[in-house]
N, C-alpha and C positions, 0 to 999 in steps of 0.2 A: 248900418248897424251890423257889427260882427254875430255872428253864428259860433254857440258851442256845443259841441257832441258831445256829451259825458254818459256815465254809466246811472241808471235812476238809482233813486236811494228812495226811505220810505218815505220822507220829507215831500215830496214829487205825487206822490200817489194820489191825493183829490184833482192835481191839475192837470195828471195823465188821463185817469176818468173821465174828465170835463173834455180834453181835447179829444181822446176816442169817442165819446159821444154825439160832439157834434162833428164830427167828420162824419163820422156815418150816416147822420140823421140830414147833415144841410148837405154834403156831397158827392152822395153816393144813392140820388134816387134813381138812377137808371138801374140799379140791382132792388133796392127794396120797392120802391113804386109809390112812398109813403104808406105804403101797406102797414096799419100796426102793429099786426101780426106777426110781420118778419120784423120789423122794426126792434119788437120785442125779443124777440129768439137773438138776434145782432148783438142786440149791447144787453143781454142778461148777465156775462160775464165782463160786461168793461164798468162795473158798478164801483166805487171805492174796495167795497171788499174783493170782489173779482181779481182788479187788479193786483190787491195787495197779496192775493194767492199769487198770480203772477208772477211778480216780484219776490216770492217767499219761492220758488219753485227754482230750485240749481240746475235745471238740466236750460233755462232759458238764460239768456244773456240779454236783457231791456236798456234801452237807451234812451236819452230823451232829447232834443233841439232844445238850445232856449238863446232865445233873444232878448237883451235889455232885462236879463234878469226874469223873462216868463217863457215856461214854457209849449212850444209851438210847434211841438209835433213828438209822437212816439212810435219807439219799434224796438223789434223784438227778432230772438232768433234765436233755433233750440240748436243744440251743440252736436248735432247728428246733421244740422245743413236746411234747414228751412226757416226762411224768410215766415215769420207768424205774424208780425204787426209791423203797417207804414202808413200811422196816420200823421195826416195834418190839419193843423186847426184851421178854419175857413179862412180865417184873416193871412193865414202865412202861406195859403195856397198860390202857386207859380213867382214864387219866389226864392223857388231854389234850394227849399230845406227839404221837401223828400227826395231831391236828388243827394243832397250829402249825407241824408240818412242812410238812405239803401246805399253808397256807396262804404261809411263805415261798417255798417249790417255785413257789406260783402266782405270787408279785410277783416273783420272779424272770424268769420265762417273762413276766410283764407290761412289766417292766423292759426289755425288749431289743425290746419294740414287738410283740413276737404280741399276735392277738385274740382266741385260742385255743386250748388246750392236749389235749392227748390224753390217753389210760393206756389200760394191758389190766388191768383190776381180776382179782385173786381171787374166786370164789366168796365165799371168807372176808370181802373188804372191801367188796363191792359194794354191801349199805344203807349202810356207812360212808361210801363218793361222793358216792352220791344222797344222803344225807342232807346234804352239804358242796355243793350245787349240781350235780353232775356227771349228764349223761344218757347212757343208754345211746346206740352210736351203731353199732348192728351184730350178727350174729349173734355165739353164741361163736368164738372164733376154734379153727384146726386146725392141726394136724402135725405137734404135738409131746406128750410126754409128760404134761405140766399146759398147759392152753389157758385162757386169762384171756378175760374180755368186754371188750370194744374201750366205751370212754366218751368224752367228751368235755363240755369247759366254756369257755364266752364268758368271755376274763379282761376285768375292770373297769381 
């Protein structure tokens, strides 16, 4: 099944919500713990409306994977150079869509003249960076109820 990257549109919005959701929720326990508490803080902004602020917000450039016509993963990237979203929905996990996500995510961020891009990785995705070039660039970050590792990568 071929893979398309395109730009979201508002059409896209309940099945971006549905797929940030459960990424977070089914593959990312090593950062929340099923705690519902963090649980809760995670996905209070990937709700339909969340999103659609997202998507309504020009300083971000959102994309979405879709396969067979559904879509299977979402990301995001603000126009000053940080990676903000690289979900994938459970089902489409190692199969190669958040690799060509984060890779348009990067030519994007390339595209607009940065030399370099950021993210706060997951516990859960952080051999997934390095594995894709990304170095750490910083202690874990604080203050909130899930705290990602600050990374960074020289875009080509």
């Amino acid at each position: 099944m071929s893979l398309l990257i395109r730009r979201a549109e508002p059409a896209d919005v309940p099945a971006m919500s549905a797929v940030l959701i459960a990424a977070i929720t089914e593959l990312c326990a090593a950062d929340h713990g099923s705690d519902p508490e963090k649980l809760a803080a995670w996905t209070r902004n990937k709700s339909m409306e969340g999103v659609a602020a997202m998507l309504a917000n020009t300083d971000l450039i959102m994309l979405v994977a879709e396969r067979a016509g559904s879509v299977v993963a979402v990301g995001a990237a603000t126009r000053s150079g940080d990676i903000a979203l690289n979900y994938v929905a459970p089902r489409a996990r190692f199969t190669g869509v958040s690799k060509a996500l984060l890779a348009q995510l990067e030519s994007e961020l390339a595209g607009l003249g940065l030399g370099e891009a950021r993210l706060e990785s997951t516990a859960t995705a952080r051999q997934f960076y390095a594995d894709h070039g990304w170095i750490a660039d910083g202690p874990q970050a604080v203050g909130r109820k899930v705290n990602g590792f600050p990374m960074r990568k020289r875009l080509n």
